[in-house]
N, C-alpha and C positions, 0 to 999 in steps of 0.2 A: 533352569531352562532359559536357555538366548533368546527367546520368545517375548521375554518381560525385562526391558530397557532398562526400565527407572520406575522403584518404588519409595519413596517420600511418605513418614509420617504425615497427616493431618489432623490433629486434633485427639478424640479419646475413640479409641477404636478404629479409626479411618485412616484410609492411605491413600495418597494418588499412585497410581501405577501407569505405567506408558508402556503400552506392548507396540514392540515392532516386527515385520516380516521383512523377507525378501523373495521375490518371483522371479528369477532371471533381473533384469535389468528393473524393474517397479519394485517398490518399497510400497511400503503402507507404515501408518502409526495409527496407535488411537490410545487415547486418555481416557481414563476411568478413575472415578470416583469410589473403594471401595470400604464398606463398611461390614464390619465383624458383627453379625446380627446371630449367629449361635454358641455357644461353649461348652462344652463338659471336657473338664481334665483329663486328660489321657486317652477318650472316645471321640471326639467331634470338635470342629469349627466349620465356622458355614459364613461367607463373604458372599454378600450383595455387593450392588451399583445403588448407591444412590448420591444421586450427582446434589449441589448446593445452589441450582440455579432457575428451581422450579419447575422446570420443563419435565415433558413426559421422555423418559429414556426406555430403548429398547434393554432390556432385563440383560443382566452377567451374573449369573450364581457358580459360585468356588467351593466346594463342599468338600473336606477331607475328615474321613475316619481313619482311626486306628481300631484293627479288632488283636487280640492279644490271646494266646493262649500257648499257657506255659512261660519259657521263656525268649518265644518268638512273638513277631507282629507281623501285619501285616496292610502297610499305609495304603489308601485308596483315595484316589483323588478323582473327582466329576467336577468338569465345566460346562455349566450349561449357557449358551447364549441364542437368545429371545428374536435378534433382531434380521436383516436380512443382509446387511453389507459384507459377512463375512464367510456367507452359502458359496457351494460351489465346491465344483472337482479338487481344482488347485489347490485353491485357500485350505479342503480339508485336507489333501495333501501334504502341505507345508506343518501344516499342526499336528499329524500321524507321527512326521519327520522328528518334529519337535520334544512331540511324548517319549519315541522312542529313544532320544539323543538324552534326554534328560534323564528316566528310566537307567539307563546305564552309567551313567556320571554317577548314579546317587549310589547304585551296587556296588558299583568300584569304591565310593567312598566310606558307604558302611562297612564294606568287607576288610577293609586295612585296620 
């Protein structure tokens, strides 16, 4: 997904990520702090926000399953964000744009 600029290891389980948009002519970015706080092999990972600099951050949970049966799957991914800066028509607009753009990239690439 073009949605997410730049992701960087940080340390044991943590990443910085930098998502960026485009609206017409405004850009936006934002940095996130994310940390891998679930696992089960083959079923689940689950990334929080938590940032290294004390302060209270508005929430970003990333949650992807795989459920499997046979020898199909089927990946599921949930974003949830907490905070208010990224409400709105547009903003969800652009991220609909994004799911679906990406969605098809990934078909295409399983499918070859």
């Amino acid at each position: 997904m073009d949605l997410v600029h730049r992701v960087e290891a940080d340390g044991e389980g943590a990443w910085e990520v930098e998502l960026r948009a485009k609206v017409g002519p405004f850009a936006r970015s934002k940095r996130l702090r994310m940390v891998r706080t679930a696992s089960e092999p083959s079923s689940l990972v689950r990334f929080e926000r938590v940032e290294a600099d004390g302060r209270s951050h508005a929430p970003w949970v990333l949650t992807a399953t795989i459920d499997s049966v046979g020898t199909q799957c089927t990946l599921t991914m949930h974003l949830h964000y907490g905070g208010a800066l990224f409400t709105g028509g547009v903003l969800e607009r652009v991220l609909a744009e994004k799911i679906e753009a990406g969605r098809s990239r990934l078909a295409a690439l399983v499918s070859n």
